[in-house]
Structures are given as C-alpha cells and as structure tokens.
Residue, then its C-alpha position, 0 to 999 in steps of 0.5 A: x795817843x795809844x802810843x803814849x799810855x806805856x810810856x806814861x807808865x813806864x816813865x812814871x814808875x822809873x821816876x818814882x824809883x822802881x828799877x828794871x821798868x820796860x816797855x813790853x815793845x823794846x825788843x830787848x831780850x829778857x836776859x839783858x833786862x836783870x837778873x833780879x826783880x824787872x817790869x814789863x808793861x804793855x798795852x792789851x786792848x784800847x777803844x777811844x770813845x767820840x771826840x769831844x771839840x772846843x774851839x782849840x782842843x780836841x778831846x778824845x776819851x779812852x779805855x785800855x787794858x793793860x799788861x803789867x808782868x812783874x818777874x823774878x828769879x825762880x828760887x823767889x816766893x810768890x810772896x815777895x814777887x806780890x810784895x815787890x808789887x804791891x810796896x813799889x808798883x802799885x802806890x805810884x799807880x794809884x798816884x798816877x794824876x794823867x790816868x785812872x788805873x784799877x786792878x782787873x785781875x793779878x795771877x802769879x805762875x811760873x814761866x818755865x820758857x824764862x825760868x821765873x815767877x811772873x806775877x800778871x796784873x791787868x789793869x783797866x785804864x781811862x784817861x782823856x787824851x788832848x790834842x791842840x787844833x790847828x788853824x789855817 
C-alpha cells in the first residue's frame, strides 16, 4: 500500500499532462531528468490507522506526508518555479478522487549541490487502502 501513493501521484500528474514527473526512488541521476522544469515525488512519513473488515475486503485508512520538489534551472525566478506549480501540479492534486491531498507547507531555495531552484511542498495525504479477502 505505502508503495502505490507515489506511483499514484506520479501516474496521475504525467497522464494529466505535466512532463519530467518522477519518483524520488528511480535511481535515476538528476542530470538525465531534463534540463529544464522536472518533478520529484516522494513519500516522508506514513501511519496506517486499524483495519476496518467486511465480509470480503479488507480496509486500511492511512495518512502520509509527502514530498514533492519541483526544480528548474538556476537563471529561473522563484516566480515562474511556483507559477509552474501552481498552474500545472496543483489542479490535478486537488482532482485527485483516490486521495485527499492539503498543502502542509512549500518553500523555494536554491540548491547549490545541483545548481537549481527547488520549490519544496509537503503535502499531508489520507486515503482508504482496500484489499480483497481471500477464502480457503
């Protein structure tokens, strides 16, 4: 279950359109993910609340934070790094049916390690996870 939120997210973000989206556990090297704006999601922390049973399903509430970085080129404005955010990434967040998703907090820096702007939003996420019970 913890496995699927950032698929979920990064699946739903790339099929709305929003291009360089990626997992923060691809392994892949910040300089093959584009030279221009990309995304990284990634999950901080994750509790699962006590299952709730029915006769064939198994629900488990959850609650996870989690990690978005949206980074561009240095000689970007912290302006146009927030607006990318804000006109692509957080209308298909706030869509999203599966999860409920709520802007903990979001903080642009400059990351002198990769030489870009990272805009850092954590977003507070609940949603129910449902898993079919097997019979002997």
């Amino acid at each position: 279950m913890i496995s699927d939120i950032v698929p979920i997210i990064v699946n739903t973000l790339r099929n709305a359109g929003v291009e360089n989206v990626y997992s923060a556990f691809d392994a892949i090297p910040v300089e093959s993910k584009g030279r221009s704006i990309f995304t990284v999601v990634g999950i901080e922390s994750c509790s699962v609340s006590a299952p709730i049973y029915s006769y064939s399903t198994v629900y488990a509430p959850f609650k996870a934070e989690i990690g978005i970085k949206v980074t561009a080129p240095g000689d970007f404005s912290m302006g146009s790094v927030y607006g990318h955010y804000s006109e692509n990434i957080e209308p298909v967040l706030e869509e999203m049916s599966s999860l409920t998703c709520s802007v903990r907090e979001a903080a642009v820096k400059y990351d002198s390690n990769i030489n870009r702007l990272v805009l850092n939003i954590r977003m507070n996420v609940t949603g129910m996870s449902r898993l079919e019970r097997r019979t002997s």
